[in-house]
C-alpha positions in Angstrom: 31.9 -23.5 8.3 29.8 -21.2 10.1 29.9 -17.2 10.7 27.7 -17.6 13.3 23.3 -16.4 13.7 23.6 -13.2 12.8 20.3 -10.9 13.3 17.3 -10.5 11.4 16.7 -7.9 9.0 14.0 -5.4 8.6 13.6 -3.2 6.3 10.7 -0.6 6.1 9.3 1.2 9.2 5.6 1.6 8.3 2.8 -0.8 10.0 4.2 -3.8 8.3 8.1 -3.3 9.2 7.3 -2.8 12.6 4.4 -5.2 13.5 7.2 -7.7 12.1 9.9 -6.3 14.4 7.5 -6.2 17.2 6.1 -9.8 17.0 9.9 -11.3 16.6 11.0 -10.7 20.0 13.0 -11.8 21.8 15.3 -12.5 18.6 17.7 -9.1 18.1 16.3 -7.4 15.1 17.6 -4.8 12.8 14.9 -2.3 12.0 15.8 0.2 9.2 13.9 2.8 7.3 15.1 5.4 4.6 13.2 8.4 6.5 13.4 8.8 10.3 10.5 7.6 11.9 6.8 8.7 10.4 8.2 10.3 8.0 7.4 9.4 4.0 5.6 6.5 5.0 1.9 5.5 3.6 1.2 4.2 7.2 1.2 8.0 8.3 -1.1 9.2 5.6 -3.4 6.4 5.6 -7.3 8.1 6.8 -9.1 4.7 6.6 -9.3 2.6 9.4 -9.1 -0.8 10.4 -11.7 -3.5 9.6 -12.8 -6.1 12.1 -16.1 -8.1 12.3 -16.8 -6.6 15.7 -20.4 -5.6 15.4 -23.2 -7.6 16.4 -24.2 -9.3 13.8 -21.0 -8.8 11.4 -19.2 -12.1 10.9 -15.7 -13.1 9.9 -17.6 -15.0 7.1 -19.5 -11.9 5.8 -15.8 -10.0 5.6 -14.2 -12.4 4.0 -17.7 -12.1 1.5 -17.1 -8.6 0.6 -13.3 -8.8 0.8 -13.7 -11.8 -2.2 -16.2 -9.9 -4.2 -14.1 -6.1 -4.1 -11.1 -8.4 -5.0 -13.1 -9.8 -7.9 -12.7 -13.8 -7.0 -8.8 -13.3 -7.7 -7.9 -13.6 -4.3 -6.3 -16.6 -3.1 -9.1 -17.6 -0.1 -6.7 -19.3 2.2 -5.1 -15.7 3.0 -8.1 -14.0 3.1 -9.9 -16.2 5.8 -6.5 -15.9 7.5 -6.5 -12.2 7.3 -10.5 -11.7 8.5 -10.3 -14.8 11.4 -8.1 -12.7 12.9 -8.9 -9.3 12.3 -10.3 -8.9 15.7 -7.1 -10.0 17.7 -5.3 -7.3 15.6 -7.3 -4.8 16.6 -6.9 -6.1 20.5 -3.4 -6.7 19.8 -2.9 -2.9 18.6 -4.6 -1.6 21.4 -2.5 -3.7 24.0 0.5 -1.7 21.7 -1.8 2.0 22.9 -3.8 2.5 19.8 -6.7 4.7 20.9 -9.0 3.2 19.1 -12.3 5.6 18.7 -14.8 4.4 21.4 -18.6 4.9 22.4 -18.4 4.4 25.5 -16.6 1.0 25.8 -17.7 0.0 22.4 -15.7 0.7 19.2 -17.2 3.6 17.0 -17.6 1.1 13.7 -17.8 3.3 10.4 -18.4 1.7 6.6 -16.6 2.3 3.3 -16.4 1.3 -0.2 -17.1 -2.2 -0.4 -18.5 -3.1 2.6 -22.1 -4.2 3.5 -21.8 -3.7 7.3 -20.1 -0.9 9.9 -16.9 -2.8 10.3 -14.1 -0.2 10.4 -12.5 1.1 13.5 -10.6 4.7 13.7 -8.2 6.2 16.0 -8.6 10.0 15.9 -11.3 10.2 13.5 -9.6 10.4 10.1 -5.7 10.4 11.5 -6.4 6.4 11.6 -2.9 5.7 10.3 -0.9 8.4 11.6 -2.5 7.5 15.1 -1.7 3.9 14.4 2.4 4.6 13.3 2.7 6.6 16.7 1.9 3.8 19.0 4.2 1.1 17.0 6.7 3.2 17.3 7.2 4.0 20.4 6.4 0.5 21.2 9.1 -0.5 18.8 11.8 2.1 20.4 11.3 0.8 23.4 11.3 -2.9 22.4 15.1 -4.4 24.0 15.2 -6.7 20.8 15.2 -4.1 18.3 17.9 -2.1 16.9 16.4 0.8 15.2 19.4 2.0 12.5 19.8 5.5 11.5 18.0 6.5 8.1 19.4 4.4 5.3 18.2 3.2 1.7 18.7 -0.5 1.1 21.3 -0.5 -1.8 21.8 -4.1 -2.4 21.2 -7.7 -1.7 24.3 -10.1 -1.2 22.8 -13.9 -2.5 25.2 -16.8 -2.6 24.6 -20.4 -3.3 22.2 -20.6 -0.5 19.6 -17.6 -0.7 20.5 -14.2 1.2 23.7 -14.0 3.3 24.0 -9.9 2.8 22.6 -6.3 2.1 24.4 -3.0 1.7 22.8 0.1 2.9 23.9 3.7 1.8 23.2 6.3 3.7 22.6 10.5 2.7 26.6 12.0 1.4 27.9 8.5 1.9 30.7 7.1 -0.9 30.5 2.9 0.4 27.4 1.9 1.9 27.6 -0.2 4.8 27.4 -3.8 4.4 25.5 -6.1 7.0 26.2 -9.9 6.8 22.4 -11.3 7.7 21.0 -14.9 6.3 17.1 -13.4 6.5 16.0 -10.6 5.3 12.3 -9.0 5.6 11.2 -6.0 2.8 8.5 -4.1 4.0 9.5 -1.3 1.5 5.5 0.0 0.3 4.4 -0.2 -3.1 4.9 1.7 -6.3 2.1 4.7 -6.5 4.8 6.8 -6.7 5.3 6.4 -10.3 2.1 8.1 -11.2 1.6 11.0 -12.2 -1.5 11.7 -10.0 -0.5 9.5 -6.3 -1.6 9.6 -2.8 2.0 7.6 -1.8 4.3 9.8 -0.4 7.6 9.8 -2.8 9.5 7.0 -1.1 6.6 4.2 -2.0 8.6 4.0 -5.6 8.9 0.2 -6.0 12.3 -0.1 -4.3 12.0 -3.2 -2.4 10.3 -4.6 -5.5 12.9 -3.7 -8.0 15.8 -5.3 -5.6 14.1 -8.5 -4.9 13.2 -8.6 -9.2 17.1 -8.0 -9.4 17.6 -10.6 -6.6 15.7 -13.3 -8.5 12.6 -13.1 -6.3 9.5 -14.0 -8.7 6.6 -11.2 -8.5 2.7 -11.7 -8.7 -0.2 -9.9 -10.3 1.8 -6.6 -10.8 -0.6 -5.3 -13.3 -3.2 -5.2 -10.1 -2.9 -1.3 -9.0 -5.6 0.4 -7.2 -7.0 3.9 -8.1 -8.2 6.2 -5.0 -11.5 7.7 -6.4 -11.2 10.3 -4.5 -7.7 12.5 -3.9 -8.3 16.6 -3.3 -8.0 18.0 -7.5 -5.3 20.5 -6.7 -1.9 21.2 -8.2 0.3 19.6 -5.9 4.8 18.7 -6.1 4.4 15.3 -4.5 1.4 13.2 -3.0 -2.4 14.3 -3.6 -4.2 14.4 -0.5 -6.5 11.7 0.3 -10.1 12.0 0.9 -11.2 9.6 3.2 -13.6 6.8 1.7 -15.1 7.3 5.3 -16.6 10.8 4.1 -19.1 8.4 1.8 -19.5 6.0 4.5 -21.2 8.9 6.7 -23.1 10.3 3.6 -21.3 12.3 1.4 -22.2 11.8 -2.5 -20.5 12.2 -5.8 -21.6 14.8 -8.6 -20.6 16.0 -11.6 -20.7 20.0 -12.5 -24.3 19.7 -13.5 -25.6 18.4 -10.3 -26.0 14.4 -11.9 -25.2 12.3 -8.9 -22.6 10.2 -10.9 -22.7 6.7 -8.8 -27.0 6.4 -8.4 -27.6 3.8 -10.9 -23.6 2.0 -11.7 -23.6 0.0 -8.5 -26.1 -1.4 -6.0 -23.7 0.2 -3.0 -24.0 3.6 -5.3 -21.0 5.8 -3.6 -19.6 2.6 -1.8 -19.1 0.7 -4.6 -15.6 -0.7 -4.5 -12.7 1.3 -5.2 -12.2 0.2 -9.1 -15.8 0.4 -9.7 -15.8 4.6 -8.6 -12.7 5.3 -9.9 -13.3 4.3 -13.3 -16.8 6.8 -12.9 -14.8 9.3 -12.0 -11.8 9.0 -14.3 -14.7 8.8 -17.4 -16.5 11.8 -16.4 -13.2 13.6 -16.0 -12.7 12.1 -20.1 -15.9 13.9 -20.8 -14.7 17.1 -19.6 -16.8 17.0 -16.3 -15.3 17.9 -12.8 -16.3 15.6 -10.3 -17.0 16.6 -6.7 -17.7 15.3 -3.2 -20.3 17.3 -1.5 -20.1 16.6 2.4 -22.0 19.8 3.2 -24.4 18.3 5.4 -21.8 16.8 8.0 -21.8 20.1 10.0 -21.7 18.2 13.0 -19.1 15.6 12.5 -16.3 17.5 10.5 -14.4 18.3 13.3 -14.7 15.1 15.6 -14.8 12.6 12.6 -12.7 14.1 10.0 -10.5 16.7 11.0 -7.5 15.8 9.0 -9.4 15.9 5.7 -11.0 19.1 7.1 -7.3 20.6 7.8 -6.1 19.5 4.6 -9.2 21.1 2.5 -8.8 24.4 4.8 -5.0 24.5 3.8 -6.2 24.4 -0.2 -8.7 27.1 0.1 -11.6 24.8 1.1 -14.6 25.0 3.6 -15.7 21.6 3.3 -19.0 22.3 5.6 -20.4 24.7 3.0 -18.4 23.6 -0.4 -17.5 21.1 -2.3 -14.8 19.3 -2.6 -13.0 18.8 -5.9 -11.5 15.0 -6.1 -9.8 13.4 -8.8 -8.9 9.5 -9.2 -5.0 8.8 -8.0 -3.0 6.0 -7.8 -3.1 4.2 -4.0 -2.2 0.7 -3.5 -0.2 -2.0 -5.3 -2.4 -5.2 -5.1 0.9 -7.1 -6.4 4.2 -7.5 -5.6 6.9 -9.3 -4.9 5.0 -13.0 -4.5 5.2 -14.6 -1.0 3.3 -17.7 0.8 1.3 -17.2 3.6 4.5 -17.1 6.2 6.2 -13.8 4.0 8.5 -16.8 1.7 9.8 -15.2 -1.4 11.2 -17.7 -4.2 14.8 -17.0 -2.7 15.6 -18.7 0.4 16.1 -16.3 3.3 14.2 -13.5 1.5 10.4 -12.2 2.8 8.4 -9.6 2.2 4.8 -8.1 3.6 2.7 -5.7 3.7 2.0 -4.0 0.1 5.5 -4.6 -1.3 4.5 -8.3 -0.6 1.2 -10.3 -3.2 0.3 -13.7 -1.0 -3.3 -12.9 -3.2 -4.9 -11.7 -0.1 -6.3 -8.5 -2.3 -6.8 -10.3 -5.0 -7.6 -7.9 -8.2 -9.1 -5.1 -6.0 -8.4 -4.4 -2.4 -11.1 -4.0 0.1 -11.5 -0.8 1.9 -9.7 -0.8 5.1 -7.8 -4.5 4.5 -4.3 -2.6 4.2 -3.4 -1.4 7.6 -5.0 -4.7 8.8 -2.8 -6.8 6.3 0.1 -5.5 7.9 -0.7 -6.3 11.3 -2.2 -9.9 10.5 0.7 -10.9 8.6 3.8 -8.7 9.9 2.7 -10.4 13.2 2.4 -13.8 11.6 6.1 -13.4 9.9 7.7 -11.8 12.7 6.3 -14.6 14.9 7.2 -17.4 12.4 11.4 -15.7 12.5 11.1 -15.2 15.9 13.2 -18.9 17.1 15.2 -19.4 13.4 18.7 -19.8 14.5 19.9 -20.0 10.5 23.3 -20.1 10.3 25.5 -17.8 7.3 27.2 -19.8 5.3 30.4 -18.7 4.2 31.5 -18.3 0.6 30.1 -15.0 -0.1 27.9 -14.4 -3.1 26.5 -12.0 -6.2 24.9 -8.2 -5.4 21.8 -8.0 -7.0 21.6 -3.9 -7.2 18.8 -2.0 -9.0 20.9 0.3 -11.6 20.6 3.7 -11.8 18.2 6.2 -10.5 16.3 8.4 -13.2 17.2 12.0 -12.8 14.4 14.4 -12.1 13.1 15.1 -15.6 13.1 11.4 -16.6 11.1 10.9 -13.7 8.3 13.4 -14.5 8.3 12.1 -17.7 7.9 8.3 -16.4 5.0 9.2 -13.7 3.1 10.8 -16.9 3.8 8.0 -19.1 2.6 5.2 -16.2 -0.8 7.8 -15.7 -1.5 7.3 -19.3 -0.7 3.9 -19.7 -1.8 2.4 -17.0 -4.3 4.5 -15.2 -8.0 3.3 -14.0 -8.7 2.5 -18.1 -6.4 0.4 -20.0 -5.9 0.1 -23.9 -3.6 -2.4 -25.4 -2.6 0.0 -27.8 -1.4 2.7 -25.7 0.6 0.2 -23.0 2.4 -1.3 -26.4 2.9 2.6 -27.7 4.5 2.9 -23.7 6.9 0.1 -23.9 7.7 1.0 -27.1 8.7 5.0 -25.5 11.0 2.8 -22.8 12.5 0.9 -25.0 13.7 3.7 -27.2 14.3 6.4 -24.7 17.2 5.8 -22.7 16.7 8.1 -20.4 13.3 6.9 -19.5 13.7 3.2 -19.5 17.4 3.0 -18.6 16.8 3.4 -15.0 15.4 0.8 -12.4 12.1 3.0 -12.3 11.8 2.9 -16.0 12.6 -0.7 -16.0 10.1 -1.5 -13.3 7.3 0.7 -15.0 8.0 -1.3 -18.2 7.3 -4.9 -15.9 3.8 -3.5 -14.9 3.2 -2.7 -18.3 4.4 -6.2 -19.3 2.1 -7.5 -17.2 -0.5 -5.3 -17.9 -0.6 -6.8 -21.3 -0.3 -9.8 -20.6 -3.7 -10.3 -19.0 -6.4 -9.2 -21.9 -9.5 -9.4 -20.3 -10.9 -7.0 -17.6 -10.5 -8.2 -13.9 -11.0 -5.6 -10.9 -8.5 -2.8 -11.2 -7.4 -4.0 -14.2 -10.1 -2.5 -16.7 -9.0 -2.4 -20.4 -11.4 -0.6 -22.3 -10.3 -3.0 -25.4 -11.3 -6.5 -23.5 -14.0 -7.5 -22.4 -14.6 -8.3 -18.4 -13.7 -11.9 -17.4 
């Protein structure tokens, strides 16, 4: 017995939700998000661009080189020569959706970042790369025939019977009963977890939702003690995200120091100031141990504040800042999950009719450090590869209902102040075995803290965290030695 094909299922509504949508057309498609559109999404506050062997001379082979080595060998290689072979038709692809792409002429204006031994990342708007980025996909998604874009909702639950996914239940703002949505696939583009830090440049909604309901679900998850530190996020007291400080400020030239002028990156890496992500923030999080402040000075940029950067300019301006004659203060944050909820190449969870992409997705594309740049440009490769893959699945709902897998209950504010400290100290840039165990220990004991879904995902990173006892990329434990 049949119910009939119902639609497909998208849930998030940052680069990965709707490159997905986008690239499943004609099949109908039910896009939802828990903020309206823009809104408390990482998409909008990503600076960095996109990279994209475009340069003459650059090579998909030289990216996937540097994409390998800032991911520490973890990777798995299949998905990155996937994501760099076709970087460059995402970047055509996104302007064909009206990215306005940053051009010299008719060329693209390529900067560098962390990680990279070539100019191989392409901006729209300077610094507003992501927020530049959102705009076009969603207008292009709003106008899309195929896609139903839903109200603002929070995915509440997953219906899975005898043969994977045949439901979800949203709940919606002041709402008793969620709504309930018979649907046989399901796509969780949900973010990552840098919420639950203490110090974060994710807006509050990137809190390991999607992650927590497909755990629940029975989804397996991958290499969840892989999260990556920021170096640089603006030192200022601040209710929510830090703001960013755009890797791209180094690329043009800007340096790190400490308070007595040292330059703090000359002589740990052979890239200095573009060393990968793990490599600064660990500098940075150690001098900060010592009782130094760290700084960026981008004083000599007179010339391209305003044309280059302007949203980092804006945001130092709004903290007091004149980043053409001071420094800036920056302090390491958390900023991207590596892991996830683990997926094949095509999005595939463990449960049938489950998938998930972008960074609430781990298909080892990152591998144990992601590469400057490779986010925004994951989501396109492989939100178009998924969508595309869903776009002609006619799968049927089988009847006969099924279990919800739900994610318990939500940590009241003071428990979750108390969590994003205890996740900062256990599993910041520097690791101790000691302190995670001392962690799990507080979560086990404290019901407040670990009787939620946050505490309970917090405790899984830490699981894993402890699990692997030698150093690899992010993952630095001060109490193993480096694989």
């Amino acid at each position: 017995m049949s119910l009939g094909a119902p639609p497909l299922v998208v849930v998030g509504c940052g680069v990965a939700g709707l490159a997905t949508a986008l690239s499943a057309a004609p099949r109908r498609v039910l896009l939802i998000g828990r903020a309206p559109a823009g809104i408390d999404c990482c998409t909008a506050l990503a600076q960095g661009g996109i990279a994209a062997a475009l340069d003459t001379g650059d090579s998909a082979d030289a990216h996937a080189h540097d994409t390998l080595a800032a991911g520490a060998g973890h990777n798995d290689y299949d998905a990155v020569r996937y994501l760099v072979d076709n970087a460059v038709m995402a970047v055509r692809w996104l302007q064909a959706q009206g990215v306005p792409f940053d051009l010299e002429g008719t060329r693209f204006l390529l900067g560098r970042e962390g990680g990279h031994r070539r100019h191989r990342i392409v901006h729209a708007g300077g610094d507003a790369s992501g927020a530049s980025l959102l705009l076009a996909l969603i207008r292009a998604a709003q106008n899309a025939p195929h896609i139903d874009w839903r109200p603002p909702a929070m995915l509440d639950a997953l219906r899975v019977g005898d043969q994977g996914v045949n439901g979800l239940r949203l709940r919606r703002a002041g709402e008793t009963h969620g709504e309930v949505i018979d649907c046989a696939e399901v796509v969780l583009a949900t973010g990552g977890c840098g919420a639950l830090f203490a110090a974060s440049t994710n807006p509050s909604g990137a809190d390991g939702n999607g992650l927590a309901l497909a755990l629940a679900a029975g989804a397996q998850a991958r290499d969840l003690e892989f999260i990556q530190f920021h170096p640089t996020a603006l030192s200022v007291a601040a209710n929510g995200a830090l703001p960013l400080i755009t890797e791209a400020l180094r690329g043009a030239g800007a340096r790190l120091f400490d308070d007595g002028g040292i330059a703090i990156m000359s002589d740990q890496h052979p890239l200095g100031d573009l060393a990968p992500r793990d490599v600064v923030a660990r500098e940075v999080w150690q001098a900060q141990q010592d009782g130094r402040r760290i700084w960026l000075d981008a004083t000599h940029l007179h010339e391209t504040w305003l044309l280059q950067f302007p949203t980092v300019y804006a945001l130092c301006r709004a903290h007091g800042i004149d980043p053409r004659v001071q420094r800036i203060p920056v302090t390491p944050a958390a900023h991207f999950h590596m892991g996830g909820i683990a997926v094949d190449l095509d999005g595939r969870t463990s449960v049938q009719g489950l998938y998930a992409v972008g960074e609430a997705a781990c298909n080892g594309v990152h591998g144990a450090n992601r590469l400057a740049s490779n986010s925004l440009l994951e989501g396109v490769v492989y939100g178009r590869r998924l969508g595309q893959s869903l776009a002609g699945v006619r799968r049927h709902l089988a009847a006969g209902g099924g279990d919800w897998a739900e994610r318990g209950r939500d940590a009241d504010a003071a428990a979750l102040t108390g969590l994003r400290a205890l996740s900062w100290r256990a599993l910041g840039p520097v690791r101790e075995g000691a302190v995670m165990r001392e962690a799990l220990d507080e979560l086990s004991q404290d019901a407040a803290l670990g009787g939620s879904w946050q505490g309970e995902l917090v405790g899984r990173l830490l699981q894993a965290a402890l699990a692997r006892t030698h150093s690899l990329g992010a993952h630095f434990r001060c109490d193993a030695p480096v694989d």
